[in-house]
N, C-alpha and C positions, 0 to 999 in steps of 0.2 A: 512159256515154260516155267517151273518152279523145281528148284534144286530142293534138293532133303538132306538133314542131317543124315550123317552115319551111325548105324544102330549100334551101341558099345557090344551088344552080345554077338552080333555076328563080325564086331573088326577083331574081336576077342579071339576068333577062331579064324580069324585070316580069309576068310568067303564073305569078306564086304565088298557091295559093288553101288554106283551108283544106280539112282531110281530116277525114271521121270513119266509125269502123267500126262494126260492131257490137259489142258485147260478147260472149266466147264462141262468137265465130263465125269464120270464114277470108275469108268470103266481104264485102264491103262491102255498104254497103247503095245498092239499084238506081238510086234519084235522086242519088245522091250521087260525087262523084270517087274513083276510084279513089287509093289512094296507091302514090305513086313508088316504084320498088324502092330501097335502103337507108335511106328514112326512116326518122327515131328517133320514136319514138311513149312517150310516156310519162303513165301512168294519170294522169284527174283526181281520182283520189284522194288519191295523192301530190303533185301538185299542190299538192292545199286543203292537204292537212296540212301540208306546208313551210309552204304561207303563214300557216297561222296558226300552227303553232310561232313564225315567224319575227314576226308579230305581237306575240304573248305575251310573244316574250322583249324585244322593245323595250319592250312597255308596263311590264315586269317591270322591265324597266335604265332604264325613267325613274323606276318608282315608286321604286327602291333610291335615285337619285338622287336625288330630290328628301325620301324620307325622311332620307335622309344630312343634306343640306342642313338639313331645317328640324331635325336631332337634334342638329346641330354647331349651329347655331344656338342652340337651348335650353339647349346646357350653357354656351355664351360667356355667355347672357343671367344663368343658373343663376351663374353666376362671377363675374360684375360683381354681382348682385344680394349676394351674400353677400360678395366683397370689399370694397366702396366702405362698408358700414357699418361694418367692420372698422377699413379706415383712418381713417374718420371717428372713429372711436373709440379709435384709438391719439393720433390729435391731440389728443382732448377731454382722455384721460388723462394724458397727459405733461403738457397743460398745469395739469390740477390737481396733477400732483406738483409742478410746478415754479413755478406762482404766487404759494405760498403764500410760499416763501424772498423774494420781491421786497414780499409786503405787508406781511412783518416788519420790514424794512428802511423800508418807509416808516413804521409807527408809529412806530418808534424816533427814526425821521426827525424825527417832528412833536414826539416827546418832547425833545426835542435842541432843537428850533428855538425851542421854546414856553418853554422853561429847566426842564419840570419835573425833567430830567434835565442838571443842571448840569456843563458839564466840567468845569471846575475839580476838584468833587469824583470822583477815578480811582475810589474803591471804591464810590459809587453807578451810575455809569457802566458799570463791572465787573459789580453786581449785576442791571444792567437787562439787558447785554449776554447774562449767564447765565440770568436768564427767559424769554428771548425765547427760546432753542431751545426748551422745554417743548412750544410750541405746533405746532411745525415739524421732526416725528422726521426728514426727509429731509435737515436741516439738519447738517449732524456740526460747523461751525465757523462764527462770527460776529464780526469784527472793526470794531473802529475804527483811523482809520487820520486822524492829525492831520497839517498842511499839514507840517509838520516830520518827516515821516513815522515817528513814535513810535506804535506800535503795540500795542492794548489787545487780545489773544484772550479768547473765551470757548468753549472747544471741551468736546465732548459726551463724554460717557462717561471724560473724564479723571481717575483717580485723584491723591490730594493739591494739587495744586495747578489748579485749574479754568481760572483766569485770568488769564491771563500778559502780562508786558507787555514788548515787547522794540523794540529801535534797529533801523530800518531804514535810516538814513538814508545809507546807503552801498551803496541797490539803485539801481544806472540805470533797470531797468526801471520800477519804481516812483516813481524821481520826473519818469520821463517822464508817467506816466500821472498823477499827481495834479496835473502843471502842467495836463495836458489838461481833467480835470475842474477845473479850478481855473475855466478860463478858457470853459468848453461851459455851455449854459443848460440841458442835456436833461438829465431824468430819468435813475430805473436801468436800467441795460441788462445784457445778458446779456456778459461780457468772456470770457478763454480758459479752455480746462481747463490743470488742471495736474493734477500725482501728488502723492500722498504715498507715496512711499518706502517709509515703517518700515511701512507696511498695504497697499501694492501696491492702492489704490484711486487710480482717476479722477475727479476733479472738476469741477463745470465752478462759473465764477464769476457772481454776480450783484451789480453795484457799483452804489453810489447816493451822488452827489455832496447834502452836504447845505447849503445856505445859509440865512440869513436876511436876505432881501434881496437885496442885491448882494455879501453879503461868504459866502465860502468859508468854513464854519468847520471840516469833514473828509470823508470818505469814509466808507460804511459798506459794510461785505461780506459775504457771507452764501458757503460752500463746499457745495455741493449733490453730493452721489454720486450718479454715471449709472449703477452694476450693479443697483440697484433697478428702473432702466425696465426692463433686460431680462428681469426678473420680472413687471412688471406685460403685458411684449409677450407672453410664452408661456402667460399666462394668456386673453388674447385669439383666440390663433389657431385653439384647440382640439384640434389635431392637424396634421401636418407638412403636408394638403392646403394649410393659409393659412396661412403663415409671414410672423410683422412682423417688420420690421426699421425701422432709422433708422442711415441715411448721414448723414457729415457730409464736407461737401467732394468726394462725391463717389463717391472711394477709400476712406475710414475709414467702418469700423463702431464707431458710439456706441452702438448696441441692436440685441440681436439673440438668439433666449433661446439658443444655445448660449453667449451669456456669462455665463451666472446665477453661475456662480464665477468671475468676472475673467475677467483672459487676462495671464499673467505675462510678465516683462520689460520694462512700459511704462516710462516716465519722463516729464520735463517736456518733452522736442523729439521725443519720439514717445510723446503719451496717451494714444491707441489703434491697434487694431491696424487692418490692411488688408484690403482684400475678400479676397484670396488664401489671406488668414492665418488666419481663425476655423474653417474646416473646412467649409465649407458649397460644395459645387463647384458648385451651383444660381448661387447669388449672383453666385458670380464670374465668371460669365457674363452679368450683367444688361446691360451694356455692349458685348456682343460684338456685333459686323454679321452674323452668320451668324442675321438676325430672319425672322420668317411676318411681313409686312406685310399680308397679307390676313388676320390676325385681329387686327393691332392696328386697322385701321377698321374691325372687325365692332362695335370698342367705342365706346361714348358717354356724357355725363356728364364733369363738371370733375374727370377724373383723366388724370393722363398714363399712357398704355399702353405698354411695350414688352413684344413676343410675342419667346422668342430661340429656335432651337432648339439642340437640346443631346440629342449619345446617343439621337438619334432621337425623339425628344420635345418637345413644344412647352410651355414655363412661358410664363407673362403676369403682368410683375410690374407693377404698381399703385401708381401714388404722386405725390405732390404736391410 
């Protein structure tokens, strides 16, 4: 059989009916209407097959579509699952690199406070200060730091002379700070980085005001090197897929393993470098508005997501 279109001039006048012929034949068939002269007639065969081509390829453009969907979906899912333990594990291990310099500081604390470590006596004081790195390779320097701000080091790896003792008392910065601990009830806390110069390393500080009682008797210090986290971060990520990093402020990278050999020209008012600066053009795009907001709430879980694109490409950096 072969259907026919409907003639506009006869639906015009409301006497459209359908037609049908024979197949193979010239002639119509005798019960049936003749068709109008230049009606379009077109086979039902091509009919069916448009329509089920045209079926197929919808069902084909929703399957593509919704495998797309649930594919992107499983790699976000695939991405979160293997970042967030990542990051959780750059927190766990920074903080066992860096725990350990504040628990030294407290024994010493208690050595100090209890008198088994007498001030008065400088070269028992000296020889505690020098034991106490043994336990704390991440430690390069350990000081006391008297209300007078007279200044006892005990620094690592120093040839002939280990532990030195020098006048501070003409640093403003330092006798801002030891009025402050003089007069604060808190514990050690983490203070600024600084450089050393002659080694082109970064530091950061951990200070602990020590008393007995009510009376202030000094400050103890400990200098911790941050180019070691950016070895402990590139041991973490595996390969350039999961890249850690650790911002401070922001703008500065503290870790990051293209730092595992420093990054030269730092100093004490600029101790590290900037996002722009380390070489990483991923990075320093973390912060740019040009984000896919539809994959950063494809994500869930206590991490904060930003998706940025970049070069046609979509990164999702991850971080607390």
């Amino acid at each position: 059989m072969s259907a026919t279109a409907a003639n506009p001039a006869a639906a015009a006048d409301g006497n459209w009916r359908p037609v049908v012929s024979v197949p193979g034949s010239n002639a119509t068939h005798p019960n049936l209407p003749t068709p109008e002269p230049g009606t379009r007639t077109f086979s039902i065969t091509v009919i069916l097959t448009v329509s089920v081509v045209l079926l197929v390829a919808v069902a084909v453009g929703l399957l593509t579509l919704a495998g797309y969907r649930v594919a992107r979906q499983n790699t976000l899912e695939l991405v979160q699952d293997k970042a967030v333990p990542i990051t959780d594990s750059v927190i766990t291990r920074v903080r066992d690199y860096l725990d350990p310099a504040r628990a030294e500081l407290e024994f010493l604390g208690q050595l100090i406070v209890t008198d088994q470590v007498p001030l008065s006596d400088r070269a028992t004081l000296g020889t505690a200060l020098r034991a106490s790195l043994a336990g704390v390779p991440q430690v390069s320097v350990v000081a006391y730091v008297h209300p007078d701000r007279q200044v006892l080091r005990a620094l690592r790896n120093r040839t002939g002379t280990p532990v030195v003792s020098s006048d501070w008392s003409d640093d403003p910065v330092l006798r801002r700070t030891m009025k402050s601990e003089s007069l604060a009830s808190s514990g050690g806390y983490w203070a600024s980085l600084f450089v050393a110069e002659n080694v082109g390393r970064t530091y950061v500080n951990v200070r602990l005001p020590v008393r007995r009682g009510k009376e202030f008797l000094a400050s103890l210090v400990a200098g911790v090197a941050i180019d070691p986290i950016s070895d402990l971060l590139s041991s973490l990520g595996g390969d350039y897929t999961y890249n850690p990093f650790i911002l401070y402020d922001k703008e500065y990278v503290l870790a990051h393993p293209l730092l595992q050999a420093g990054f030269s020209g730092l100093n004490d008012h600029r101790p590290l470098p900037r996002l722009v600066e380390i070489g990483d053009p991923i990075l320093s795009e973390i912060w740019s508005e040009n984000r896919d907001h539809a994959t950063e709430i494809s994500f869930s879980g206590n991490v904060e997501v930003r998706a940025v694109n970049y070069l046609g490409k979509t990164y999702v950096f991850m971080f607390r």
